[in-house]
C-alpha positions in Angstrom: -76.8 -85.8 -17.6 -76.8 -81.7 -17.3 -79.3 -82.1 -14.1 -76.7 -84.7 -12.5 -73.5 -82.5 -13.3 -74.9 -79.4 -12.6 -76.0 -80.6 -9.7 -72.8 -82.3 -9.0 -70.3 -79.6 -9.7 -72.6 -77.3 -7.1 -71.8 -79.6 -4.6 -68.1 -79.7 -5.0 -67.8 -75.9 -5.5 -70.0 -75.3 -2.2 -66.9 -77.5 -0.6 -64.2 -76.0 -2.3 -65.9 -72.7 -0.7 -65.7 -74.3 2.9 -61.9 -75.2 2.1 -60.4 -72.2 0.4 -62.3 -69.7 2.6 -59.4 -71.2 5.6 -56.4 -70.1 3.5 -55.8 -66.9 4.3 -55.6 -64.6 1.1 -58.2 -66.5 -1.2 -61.7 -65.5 -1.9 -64.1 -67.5 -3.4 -66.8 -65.9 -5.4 -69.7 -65.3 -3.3 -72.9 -66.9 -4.1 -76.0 -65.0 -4.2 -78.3 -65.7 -1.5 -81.1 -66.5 -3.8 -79.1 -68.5 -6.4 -80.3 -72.5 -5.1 -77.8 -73.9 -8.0 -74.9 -72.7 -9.8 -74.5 -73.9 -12.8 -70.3 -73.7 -12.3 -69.3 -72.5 -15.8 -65.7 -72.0 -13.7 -64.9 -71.9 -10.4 -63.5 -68.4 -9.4 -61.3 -67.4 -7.0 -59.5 -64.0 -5.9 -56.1 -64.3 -4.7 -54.8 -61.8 -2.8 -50.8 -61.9 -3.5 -49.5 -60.5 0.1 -50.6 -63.2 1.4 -48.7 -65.6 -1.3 -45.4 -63.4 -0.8 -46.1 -61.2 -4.1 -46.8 -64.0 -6.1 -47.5 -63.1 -9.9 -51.2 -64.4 -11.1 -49.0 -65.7 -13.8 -46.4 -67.9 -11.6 -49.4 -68.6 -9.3 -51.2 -70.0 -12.4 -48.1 -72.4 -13.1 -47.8 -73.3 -9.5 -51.5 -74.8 -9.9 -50.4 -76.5 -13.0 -47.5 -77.8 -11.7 -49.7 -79.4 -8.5 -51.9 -80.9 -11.7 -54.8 -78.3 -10.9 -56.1 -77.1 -14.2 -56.8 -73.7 -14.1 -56.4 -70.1 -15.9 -56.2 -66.4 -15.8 -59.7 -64.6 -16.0 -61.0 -63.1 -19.4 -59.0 -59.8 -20.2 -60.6 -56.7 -19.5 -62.5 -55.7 -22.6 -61.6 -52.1 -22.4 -57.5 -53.6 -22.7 -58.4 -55.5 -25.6 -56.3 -54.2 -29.4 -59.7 -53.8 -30.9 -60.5 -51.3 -28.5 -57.0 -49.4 -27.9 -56.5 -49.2 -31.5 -60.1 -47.7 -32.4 -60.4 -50.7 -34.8 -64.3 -51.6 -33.5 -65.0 -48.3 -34.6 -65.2 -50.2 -38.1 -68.4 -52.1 -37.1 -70.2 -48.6 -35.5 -72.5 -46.6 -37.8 -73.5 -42.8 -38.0 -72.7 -40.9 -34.4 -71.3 -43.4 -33.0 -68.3 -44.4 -35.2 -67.1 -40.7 -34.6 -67.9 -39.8 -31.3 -65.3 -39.6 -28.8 -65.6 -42.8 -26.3 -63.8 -41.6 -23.1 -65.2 -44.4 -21.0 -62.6 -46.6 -23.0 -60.0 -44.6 -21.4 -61.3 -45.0 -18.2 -59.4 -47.2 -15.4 -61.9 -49.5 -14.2 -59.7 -50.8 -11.2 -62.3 -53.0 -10.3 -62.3 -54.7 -13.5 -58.3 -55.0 -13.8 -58.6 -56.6 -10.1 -61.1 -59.2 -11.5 -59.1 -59.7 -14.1 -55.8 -60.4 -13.2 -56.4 -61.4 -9.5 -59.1 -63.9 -9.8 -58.2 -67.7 -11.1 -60.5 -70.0 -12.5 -61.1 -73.7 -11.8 -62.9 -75.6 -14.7 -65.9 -76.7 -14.6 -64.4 -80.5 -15.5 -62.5 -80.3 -12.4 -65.5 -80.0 -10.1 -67.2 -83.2 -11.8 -64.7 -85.4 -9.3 -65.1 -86.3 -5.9 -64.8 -85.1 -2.5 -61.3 -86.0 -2.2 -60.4 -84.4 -5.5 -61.9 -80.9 -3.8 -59.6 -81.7 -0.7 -56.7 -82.2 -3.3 -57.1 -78.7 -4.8 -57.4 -77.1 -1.1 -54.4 -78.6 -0.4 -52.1 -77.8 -3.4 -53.1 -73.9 -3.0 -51.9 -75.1 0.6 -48.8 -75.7 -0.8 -48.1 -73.2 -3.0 -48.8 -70.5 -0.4 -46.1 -72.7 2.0 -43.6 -72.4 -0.5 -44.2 -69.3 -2.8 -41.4 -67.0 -1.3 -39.5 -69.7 -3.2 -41.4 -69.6 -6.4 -41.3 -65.5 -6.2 -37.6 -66.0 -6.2 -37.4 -69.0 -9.1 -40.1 -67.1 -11.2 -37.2 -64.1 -11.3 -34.3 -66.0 -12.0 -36.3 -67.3 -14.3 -37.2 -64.0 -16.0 -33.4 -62.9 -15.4 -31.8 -65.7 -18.0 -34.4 -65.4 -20.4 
């Protein structure tokens, strides 16, 4: 079945690229010209939040839910992990290295914070349905861009009474 999905979940996302490149302030992850098939481990997205009215990744995530779209938040920066900021991998480092100073974990990296917590990520499962389904997911991001002034403003009051 792996040559069939694969396959399959190519397709879709090559759709899904056609769909979401039309709302304005998503990205989809570009394909390298020489890759012929993507395997889809996720389907990944940057949203850019002006154009969702300031929208948190977090409420933006939960807006996704909400429309039945599975989806998460990307993998944390490694350099923002507690292992790191603590020092506690120096336990698992030997000779030099477990006492040298390791300034690049200090570094900023704002690329990597922007792939982090302004990308989303579609499941692969998700792109194992059909055409419509694809059309579906367009259209909920759609529809959490139409109405996310008033999600910004619920996600606060929200925050405000807890």
């Amino acid at each position: 079945r792996l040559d069939e999905q694969t396959a399959h979940r190519h397709k879709n996302a090559r759709l899904l690229d056609r769909l979401l490149v039309e709302i304005q302030g998503i990205t989809p992850q570009r394909l390298a010209p020489p890759c012929t098939r993507n395997g889809q481990y996720a389907y990944i997205f940057h949203v850019d939040r002006k154009a969702f009215g300031g929208i948190s990744t977090e409420t933006f995530i939960a807006a996704m839910n909400a429309e039945g779209i599975p989806n998460q938040a990307s993998y944390p920066p490694l350099h923002d992990l507690e292992v790191f900021k603590t020092g506690e991998y120096r336990k698992k480092l030997t000779g030099r290295q477990a006492e040298e100073s390791h300034p690049f974990l200090k570094a900023d990296f704002p690329q990597t914070h922007r792939a982090a917590w302004e990308t989303v990520w579609i499941p692969q499962t998700a792109l194992l349905g059909d055409d419509e389904d694809m059309h579906e997911i367009a259209t909920a991001l759609k529809k959490i861009q139409n109405h996310a002034r008033e999600l910004v403003t619920s996600a606060v009051e929200v925050r405000e009474t807890a």
